[in-house]
C-alpha positions as CSV (number, residue, x, y, z in Angstrom):
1,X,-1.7,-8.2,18.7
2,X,-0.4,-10.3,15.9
3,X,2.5,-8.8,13.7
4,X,1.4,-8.4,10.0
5,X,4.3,-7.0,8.3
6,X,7.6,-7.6,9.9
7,X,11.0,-5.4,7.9
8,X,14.3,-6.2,9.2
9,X,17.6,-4.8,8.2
10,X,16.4,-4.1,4.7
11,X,18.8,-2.5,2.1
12,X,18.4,-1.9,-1.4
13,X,20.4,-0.4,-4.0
14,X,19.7,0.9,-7.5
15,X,23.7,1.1,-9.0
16,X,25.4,3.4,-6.6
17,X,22.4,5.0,-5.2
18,X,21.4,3.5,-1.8
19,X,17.7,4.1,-1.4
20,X,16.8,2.1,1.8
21,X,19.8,1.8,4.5
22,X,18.6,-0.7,6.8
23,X,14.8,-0.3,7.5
24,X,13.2,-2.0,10.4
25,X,9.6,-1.7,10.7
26,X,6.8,-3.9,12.1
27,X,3.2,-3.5,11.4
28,X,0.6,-5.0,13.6
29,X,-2.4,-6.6,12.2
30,X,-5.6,-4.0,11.8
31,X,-3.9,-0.7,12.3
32,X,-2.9,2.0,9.8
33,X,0.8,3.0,9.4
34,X,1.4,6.3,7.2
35,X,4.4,6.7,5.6
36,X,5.7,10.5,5.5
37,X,9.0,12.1,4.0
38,X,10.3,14.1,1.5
39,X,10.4,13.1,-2.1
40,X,13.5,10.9,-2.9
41,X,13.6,9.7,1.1
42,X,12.5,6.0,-0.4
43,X,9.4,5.4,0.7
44,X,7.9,4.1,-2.5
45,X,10.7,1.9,-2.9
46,X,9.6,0.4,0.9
47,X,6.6,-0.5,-0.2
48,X,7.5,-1.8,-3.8
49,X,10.1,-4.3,-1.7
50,X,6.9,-5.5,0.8
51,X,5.4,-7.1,-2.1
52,X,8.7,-8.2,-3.9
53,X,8.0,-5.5,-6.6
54,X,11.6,-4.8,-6.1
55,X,14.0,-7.2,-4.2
56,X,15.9,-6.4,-1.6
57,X,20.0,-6.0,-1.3
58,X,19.5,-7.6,2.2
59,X,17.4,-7.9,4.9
60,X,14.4,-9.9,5.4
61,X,10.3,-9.0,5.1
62,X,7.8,-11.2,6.3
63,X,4.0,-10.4,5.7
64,X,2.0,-13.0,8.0
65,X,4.5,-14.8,9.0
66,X,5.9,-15.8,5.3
67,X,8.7,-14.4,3.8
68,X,8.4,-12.2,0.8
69,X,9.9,-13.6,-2.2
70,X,12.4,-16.2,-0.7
71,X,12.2,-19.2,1.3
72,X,14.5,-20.0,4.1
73,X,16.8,-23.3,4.5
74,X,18.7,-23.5,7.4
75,X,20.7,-20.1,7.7
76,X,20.5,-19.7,3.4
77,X,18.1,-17.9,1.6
78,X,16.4,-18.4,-2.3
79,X,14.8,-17.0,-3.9
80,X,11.0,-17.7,-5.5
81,X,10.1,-19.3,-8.6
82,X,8.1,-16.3,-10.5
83,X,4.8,-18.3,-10.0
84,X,4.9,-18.8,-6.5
85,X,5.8,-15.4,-5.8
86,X,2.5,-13.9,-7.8
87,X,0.9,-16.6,-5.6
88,X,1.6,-15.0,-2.5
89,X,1.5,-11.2,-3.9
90,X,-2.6,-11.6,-4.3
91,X,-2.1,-11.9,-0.1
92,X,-1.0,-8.3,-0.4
93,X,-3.3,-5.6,-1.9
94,X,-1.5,-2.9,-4.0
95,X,-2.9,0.6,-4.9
96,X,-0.5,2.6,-7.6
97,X,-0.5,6.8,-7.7
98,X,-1.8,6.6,-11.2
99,X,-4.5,4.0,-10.8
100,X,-2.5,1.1,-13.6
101,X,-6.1,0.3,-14.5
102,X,-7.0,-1.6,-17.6
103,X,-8.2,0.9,-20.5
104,X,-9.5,-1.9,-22.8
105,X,-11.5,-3.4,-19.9
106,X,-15.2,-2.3,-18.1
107,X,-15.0,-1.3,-14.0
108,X,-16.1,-4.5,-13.6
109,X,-13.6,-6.5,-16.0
110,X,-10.8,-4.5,-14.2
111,X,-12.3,-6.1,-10.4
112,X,-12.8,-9.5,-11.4
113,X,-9.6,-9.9,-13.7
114,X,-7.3,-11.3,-10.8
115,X,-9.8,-13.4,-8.8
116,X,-10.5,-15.0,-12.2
117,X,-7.1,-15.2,-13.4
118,X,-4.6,-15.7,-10.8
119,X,-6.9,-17.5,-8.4
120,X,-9.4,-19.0,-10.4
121,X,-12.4,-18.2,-9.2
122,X,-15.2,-18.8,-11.0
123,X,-16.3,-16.1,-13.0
124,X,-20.3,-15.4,-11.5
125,X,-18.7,-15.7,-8.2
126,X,-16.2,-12.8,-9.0
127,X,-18.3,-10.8,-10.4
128,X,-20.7,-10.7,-7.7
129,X,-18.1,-10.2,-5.0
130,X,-16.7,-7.4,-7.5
131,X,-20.2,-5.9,-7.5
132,X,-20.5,-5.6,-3.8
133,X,-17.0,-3.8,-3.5
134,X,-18.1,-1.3,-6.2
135,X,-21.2,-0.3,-4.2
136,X,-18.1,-0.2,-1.2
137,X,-16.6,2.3,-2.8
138,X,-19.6,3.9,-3.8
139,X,-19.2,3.3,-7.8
140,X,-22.1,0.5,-7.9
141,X,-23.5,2.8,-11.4
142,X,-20.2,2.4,-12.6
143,X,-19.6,-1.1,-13.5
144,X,-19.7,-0.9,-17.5
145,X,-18.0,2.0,-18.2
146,X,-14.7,2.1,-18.6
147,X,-11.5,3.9,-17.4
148,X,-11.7,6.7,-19.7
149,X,-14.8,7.7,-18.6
150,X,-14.1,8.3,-14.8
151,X,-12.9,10.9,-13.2
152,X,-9.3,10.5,-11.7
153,X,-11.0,9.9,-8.4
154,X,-13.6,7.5,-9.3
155,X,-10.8,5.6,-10.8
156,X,-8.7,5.5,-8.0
157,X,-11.4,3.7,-6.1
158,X,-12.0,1.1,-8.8
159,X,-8.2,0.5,-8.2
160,X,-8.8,0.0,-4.4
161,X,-11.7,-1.8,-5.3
162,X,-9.5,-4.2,-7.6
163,X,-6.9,-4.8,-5.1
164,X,-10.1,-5.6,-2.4
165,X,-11.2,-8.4,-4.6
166,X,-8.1,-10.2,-3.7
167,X,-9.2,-10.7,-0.3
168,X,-5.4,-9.4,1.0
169,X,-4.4,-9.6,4.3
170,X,-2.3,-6.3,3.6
171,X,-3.2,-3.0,1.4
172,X,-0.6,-0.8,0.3
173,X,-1.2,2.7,-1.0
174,X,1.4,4.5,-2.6
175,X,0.4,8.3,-2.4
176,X,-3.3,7.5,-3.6
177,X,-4.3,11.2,-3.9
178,X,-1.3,12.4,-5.6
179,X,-2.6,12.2,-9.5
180,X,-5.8,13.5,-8.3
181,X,-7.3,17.5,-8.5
182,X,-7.6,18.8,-4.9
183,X,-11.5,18.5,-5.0
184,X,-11.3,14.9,-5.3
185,X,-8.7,13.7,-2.6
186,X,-11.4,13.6,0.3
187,X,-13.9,10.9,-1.4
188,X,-10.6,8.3,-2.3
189,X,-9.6,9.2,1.4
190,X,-13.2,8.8,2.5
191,X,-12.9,5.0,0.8
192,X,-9.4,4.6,3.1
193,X,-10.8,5.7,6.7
194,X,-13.6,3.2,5.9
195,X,-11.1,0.2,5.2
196,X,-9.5,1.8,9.0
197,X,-12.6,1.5,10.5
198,X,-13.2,-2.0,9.4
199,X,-9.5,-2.9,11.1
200,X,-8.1,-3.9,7.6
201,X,-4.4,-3.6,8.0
202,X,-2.7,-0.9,5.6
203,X,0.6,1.3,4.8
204,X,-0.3,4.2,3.5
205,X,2.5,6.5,2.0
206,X,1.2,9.6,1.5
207,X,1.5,13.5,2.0
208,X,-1.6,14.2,3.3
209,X,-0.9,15.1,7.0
210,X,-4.7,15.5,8.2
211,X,-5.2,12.0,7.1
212,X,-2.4,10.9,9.1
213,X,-3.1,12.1,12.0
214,X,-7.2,11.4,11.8
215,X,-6.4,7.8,10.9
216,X,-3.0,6.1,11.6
217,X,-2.1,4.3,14.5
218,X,1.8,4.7,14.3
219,X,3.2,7.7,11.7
220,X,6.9,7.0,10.1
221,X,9.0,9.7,9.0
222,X,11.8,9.0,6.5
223,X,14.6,11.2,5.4
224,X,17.5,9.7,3.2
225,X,16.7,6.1,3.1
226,X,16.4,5.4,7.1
227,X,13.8,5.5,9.7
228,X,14.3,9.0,11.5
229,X,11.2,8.8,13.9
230,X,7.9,6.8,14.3
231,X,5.4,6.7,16.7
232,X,1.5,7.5,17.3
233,X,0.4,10.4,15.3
234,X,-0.2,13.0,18.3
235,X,3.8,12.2,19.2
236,X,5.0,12.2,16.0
237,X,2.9,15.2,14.6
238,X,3.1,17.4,17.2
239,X,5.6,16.9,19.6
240,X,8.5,15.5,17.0
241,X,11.6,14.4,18.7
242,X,13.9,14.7,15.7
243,X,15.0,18.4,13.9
244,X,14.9,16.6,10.6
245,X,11.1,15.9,11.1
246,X,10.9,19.6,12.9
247,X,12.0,20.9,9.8
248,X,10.1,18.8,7.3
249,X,6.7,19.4,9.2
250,X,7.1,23.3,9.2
251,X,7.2,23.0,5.6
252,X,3.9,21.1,5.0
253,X,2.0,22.0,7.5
């Protein structure tokens, strides 16, 4: 199976704080990696580097066989101009905690906004793709109201809507239930398993371990900034082979 995401020997840095201490990771294309670890352990800061959110110290990450955010000349590295990095961020799908939806705009405006604007699509043919992925995510009635008017949940899957409508190769979720009351976690995580079941390829950071093990192919625990163990979700989830994730586990499950 064809390698989507491709991490090697990635460090960053914020000042003296070392966040990610060389992270290897590769993600084939249509399966699910979760991301698990304690708060601080740096897995936002993973996925904010995938999509050249935040650059990286050192270390490479290709998504599809393109580097993220530099281009490669002989054994040297440089870095994007600002335009063609956007370019190739609208490959890769990205769904915040807190939804980062537009207030001033409709459901709909918030969907066709990118298609229109950073690949210039025309604007009939955006809104009727953004139409179809709001009846996806079951929020078809909701296309002229606004942000404000949803519930934290219903937002949330205007967001994954949103980053749908850029046709990525690659979604990234950073803890999508986290904002959200307790009796609307299942219906965003309903929207997730059916993205799994369609093969669409995704890294998932998240703390909900029934999710993990019901849908991801591989499980990744971080602890400090490294990789401590990864793995199906049956090994990694109940049979860990590392105390640190031993010890995490027992205190979430």
């Amino acid at each position: 199976m064809t390698v989507m995401v491709d991490i090697r020997k990635v460090h960053k840095s914020f000042g003296t704080l070392e966040v990610l201490k060389g992270i290897d990771l590769s993600v084939r294309a249509g399966e699910v990696t979760v991301v698990l670890g304690p708060s601080g352990s740096g897995k936002s800061t993973l996925l904010r580097t995938i999509n050249h959110l935040e650059k990286v110290d050192r270390g490479t990450i290709s998504v599809d066989g393109a580097l993220v955010g530099y281009r490669r000349s002989g054994d040297r590295l440089y870095e994007l101009p600002e335009r063609e990095v956007l370019r190739r961020r609208t490959r890769i799908g990205f769904v915040f905690q807190n939804f980062n939806l537009f207030p001033h705009l409709t459901v709909l405006d918030n969907v066709i906004e990118a298609p229109v604007s950073a690949l210039k699509r025309p604007r009939k043919e955006a809104v009727d793709s953004a139409r179809r992925l709001l009846e996806r995510v079951g929020l078809a009635d909701k296309a002229d109201a606004y942000p404000r008017q949803l519930s934290g949940g219903q937002q949330q899957r205007v967001a994954i809507a949103r980053a749908l409508a850029l046709e990525p190769k690659l979604l990234l979720f950073d803890e999508p239930t986290s904002a959200l009351d307790p009796e609307l976690v299942g219906e965003v995580l309903d929207v997730i398993r059916g993205l799994a079941d369609q093969g669409t390829t995704m890294i998932v950071v998240t703390h909900e371990i029934g999710f993990a093990r019901e849908v991801a192919d591989t499980v990744v625990f971080m602890d400090d900034g490294r990789i401590v163990e990864q793995g199906p979700p049956a090994e990694v989830l109940e049979r860990p082979g590392e105390e640190r994730t031993r010890l995490f586990l027992s205190k979430v499950l």
